[in-house]
C-alpha distance (Angstrom), angle and dihedral (degrees) to the residues before:
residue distance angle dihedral
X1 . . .
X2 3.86 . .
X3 3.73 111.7 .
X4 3.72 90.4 -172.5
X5 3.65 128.6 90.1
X6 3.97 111.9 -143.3
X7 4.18 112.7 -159.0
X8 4.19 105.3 -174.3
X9 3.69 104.7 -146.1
X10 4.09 121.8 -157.3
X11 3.22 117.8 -143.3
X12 3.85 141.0 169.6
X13 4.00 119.8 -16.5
X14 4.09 93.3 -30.0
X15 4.62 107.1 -22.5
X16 3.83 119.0 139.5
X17 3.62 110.8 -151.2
X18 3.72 112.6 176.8
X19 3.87 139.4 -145.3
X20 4.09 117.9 -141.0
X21 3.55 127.3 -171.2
X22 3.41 132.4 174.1
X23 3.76 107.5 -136.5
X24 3.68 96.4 -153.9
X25 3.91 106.0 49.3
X26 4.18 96.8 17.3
X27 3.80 90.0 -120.8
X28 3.70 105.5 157.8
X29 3.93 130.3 -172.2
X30 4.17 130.5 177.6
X31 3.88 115.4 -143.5
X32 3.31 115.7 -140.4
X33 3.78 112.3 -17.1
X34 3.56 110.2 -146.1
X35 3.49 89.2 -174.1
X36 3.68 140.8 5.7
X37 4.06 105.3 -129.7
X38 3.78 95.6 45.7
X39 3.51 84.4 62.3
X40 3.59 105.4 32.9
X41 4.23 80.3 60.2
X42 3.60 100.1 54.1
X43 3.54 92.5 48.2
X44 3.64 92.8 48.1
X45 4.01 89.9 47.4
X46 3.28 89.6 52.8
X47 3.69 102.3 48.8
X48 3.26 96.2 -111.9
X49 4.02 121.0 141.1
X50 3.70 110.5 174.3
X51 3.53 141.7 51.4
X52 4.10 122.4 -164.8
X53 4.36 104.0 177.9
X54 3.94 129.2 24.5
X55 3.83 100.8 -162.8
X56 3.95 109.7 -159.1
X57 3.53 110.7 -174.3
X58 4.13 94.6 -160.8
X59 3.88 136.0 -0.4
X60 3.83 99.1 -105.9
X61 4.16 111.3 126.8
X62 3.68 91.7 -112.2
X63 3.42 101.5 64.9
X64 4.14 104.0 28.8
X65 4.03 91.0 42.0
X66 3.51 91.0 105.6
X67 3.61 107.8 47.1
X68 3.80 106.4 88.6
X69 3.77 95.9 50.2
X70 3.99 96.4 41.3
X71 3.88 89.5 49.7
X72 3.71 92.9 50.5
X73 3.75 88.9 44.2
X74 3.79 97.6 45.3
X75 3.96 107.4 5.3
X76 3.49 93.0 -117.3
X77 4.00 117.5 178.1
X78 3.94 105.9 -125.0
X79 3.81 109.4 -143.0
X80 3.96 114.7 -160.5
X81 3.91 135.9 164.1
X82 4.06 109.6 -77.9
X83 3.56 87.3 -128.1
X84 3.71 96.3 62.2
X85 3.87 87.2 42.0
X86 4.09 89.7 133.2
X87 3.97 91.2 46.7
X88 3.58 110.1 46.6
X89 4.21 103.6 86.0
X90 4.09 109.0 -116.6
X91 4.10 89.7 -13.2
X92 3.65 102.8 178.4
X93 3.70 108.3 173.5
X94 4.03 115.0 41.0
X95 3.61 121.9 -151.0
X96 3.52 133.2 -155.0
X97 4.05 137.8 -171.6
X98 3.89 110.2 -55.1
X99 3.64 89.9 2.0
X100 4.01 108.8 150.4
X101 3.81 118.0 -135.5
X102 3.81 104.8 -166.7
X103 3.95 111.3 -137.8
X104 3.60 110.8 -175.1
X105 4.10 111.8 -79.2
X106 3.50 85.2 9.8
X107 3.52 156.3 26.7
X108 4.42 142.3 -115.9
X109 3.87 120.0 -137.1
X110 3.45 115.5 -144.9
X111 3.57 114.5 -128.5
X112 4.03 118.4 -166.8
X113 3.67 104.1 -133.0
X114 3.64 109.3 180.0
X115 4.05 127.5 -178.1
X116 3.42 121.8 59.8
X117 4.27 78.7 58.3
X118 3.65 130.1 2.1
X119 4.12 90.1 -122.7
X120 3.50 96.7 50.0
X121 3.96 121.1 139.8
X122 4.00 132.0 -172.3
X123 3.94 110.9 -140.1
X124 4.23 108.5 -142.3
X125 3.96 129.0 -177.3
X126 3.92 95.8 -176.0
X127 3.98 87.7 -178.3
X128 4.11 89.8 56.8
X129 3.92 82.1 28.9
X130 3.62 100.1 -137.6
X131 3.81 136.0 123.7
X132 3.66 132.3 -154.5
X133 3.47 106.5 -151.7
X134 3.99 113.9 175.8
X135 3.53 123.2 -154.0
X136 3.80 96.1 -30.8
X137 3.91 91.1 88.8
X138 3.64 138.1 20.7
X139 3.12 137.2 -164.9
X140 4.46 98.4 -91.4
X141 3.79 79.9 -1.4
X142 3.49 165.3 38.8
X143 3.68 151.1 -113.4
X144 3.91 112.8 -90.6
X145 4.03 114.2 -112.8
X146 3.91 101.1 -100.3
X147 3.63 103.2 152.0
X148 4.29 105.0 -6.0
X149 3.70 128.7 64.0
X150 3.94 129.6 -106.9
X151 3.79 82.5 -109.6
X152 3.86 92.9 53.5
X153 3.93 93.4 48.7
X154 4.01 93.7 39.6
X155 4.01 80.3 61.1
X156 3.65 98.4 42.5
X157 3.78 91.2 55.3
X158 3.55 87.8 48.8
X159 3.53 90.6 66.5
X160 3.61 85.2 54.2
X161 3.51 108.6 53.9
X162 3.82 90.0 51.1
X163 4.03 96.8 73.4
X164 3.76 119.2 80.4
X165 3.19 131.5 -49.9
X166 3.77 99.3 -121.8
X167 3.51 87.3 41.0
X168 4.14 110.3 126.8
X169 3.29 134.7 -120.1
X170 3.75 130.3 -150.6
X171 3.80 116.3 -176.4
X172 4.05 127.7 -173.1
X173 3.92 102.3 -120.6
X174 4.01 139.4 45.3
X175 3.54 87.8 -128.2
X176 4.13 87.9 132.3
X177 3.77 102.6 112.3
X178 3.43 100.3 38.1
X179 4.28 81.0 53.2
X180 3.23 89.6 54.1
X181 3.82 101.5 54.8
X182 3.79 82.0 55.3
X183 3.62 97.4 53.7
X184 3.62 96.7 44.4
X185 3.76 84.0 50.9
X186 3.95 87.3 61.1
X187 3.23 100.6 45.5
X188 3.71 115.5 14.5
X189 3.67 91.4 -179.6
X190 3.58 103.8 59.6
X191 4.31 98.9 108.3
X192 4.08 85.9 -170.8
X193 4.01 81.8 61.9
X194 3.93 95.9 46.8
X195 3.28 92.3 42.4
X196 4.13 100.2 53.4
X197 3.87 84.6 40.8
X198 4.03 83.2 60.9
X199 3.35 95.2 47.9
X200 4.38 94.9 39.4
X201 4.07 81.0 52.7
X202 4.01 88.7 48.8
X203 4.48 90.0 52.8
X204 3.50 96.4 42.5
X205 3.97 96.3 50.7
X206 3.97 81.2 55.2
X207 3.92 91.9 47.2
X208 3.79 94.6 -113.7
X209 3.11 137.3 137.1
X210 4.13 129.4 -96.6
X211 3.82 89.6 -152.7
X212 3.12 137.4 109.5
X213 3.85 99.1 58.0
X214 3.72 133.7 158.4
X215 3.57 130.1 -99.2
X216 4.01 82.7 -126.0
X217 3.63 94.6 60.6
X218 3.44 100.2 44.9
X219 3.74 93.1 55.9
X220 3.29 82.8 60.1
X221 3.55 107.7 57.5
X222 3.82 103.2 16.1
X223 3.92 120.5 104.3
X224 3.85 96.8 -167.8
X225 4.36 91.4 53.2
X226 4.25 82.2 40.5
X227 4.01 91.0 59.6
X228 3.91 104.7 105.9
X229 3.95 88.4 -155.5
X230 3.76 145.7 8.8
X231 3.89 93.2 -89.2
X232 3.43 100.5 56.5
X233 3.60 91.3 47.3
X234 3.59 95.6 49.2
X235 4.06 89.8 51.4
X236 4.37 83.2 56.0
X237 3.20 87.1 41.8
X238 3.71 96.0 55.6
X239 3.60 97.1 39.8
X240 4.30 90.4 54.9
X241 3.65 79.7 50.2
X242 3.52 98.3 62.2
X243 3.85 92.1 22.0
């Protein structure tokens, strides 16, 4: 059973920042902060006065804005991929590929997940079977190639698509819909795409959120895990580009 407790944050235009909690020990962490008061208030709201890990999965401002301002407020330890040592504000523990992070009753893998950056890490609790994967993939989509090559992502997502199937996935970003148009622009024909756009449409009129979703369903439905090699993802990945 899942012994962690997931809170999904919004913050800014469309960020996901998330709240994790063990629910044995009380060790808490926030994954990437966006910003610090959005997250200051949900802790306060729900009672809540400390902090022990800010997880930032890559350096980009909207996911590491937080991190000065919640450590001074809480003395949180930021933990940040090794190879972005000189990018991730006040990092303090640096993680590598496979690297363990214990968390209480259990434990986060860390999954290199390069591409969108050249820093970027994947966050997994295989007992609670979940993954926190950043900006590398979204929910019908992925993160755009801003530092790493198509090559480099194709591989990361690799990694990805080999946990369970029920395994799941938290991305940074509401970027679902808008994915969706995309996909069902590529292949119009796909009914498992239609009929996730349906039900995407049907969340967002209610304000909530398209995220969690399983590693089963988005095999389904997105292009970028549906690419059988680096080229043909790096042709959809051009065309959402200049979509």
């Amino acid at each position: 059973g899942m012994m962690i407790k997931v809170g999904i944050i919004a913050l800014l235009e469309d960020n996901y920042s998330f709240y994790l909690e063990d629910s044995k020990s009380g060790i808490n962490a926030v994954i990437d902060p966006a910003e610090a008061d959005g997250i200051y208030e949900y802790l306060q709201k729900s009672g809540i006065n400390k902090l022990n890990y800010i997880i930032n999965t890559h350096h980009h401002w909207d996911h590491v804005g937080g991190n000065k301002k919640l450590k001074r407020i809480y003395g949180a330890k930021v933990i940040g991929a090794k190879a972005d040592k000189n990018r991730i504000p006040e990092i303090d523990i640096q993680v590598k590929e496979n690297d363990k992070i214990d968390f209480g009753s259990e434990h986060a893998v860390i999954i290199e997940t390069h591409g969108h950056t050249l820093g970027h890490v994947s966050v997994y609790f295989p007992h609670s079977n979940i993954i926190f994967v950043g900006d590398s993939l979204f929910s019908m989509g992925c993160g755009r190639l801003f530092e790493g090559t198509a090559q480099e992502m194709f591989d990361s997502l690799q990694k990805i698509k080999k946990l369970p199937d029920d395994c799941l996935i938290y991305c940074a970003h509401e970027y679902t819909l808008e994915n969706g148009e995309f996909a069902r622009n590529i292949l119009p024909h796909n009914d498992d795409i239609t009929k996730y756009i349906d039900k995407v449409s049907d969340l967002r009129n209610k304000n909530i959120p398209t995220i969690p979703v399983s590693l089963e369903q988005e095999k389904k439905v997105n292009i970028f895990l549906m690419a059988k090699n680096a080229k043909e993802f790096a042709e959809y990945r051009k065309k959402r580009d200049n979509w």
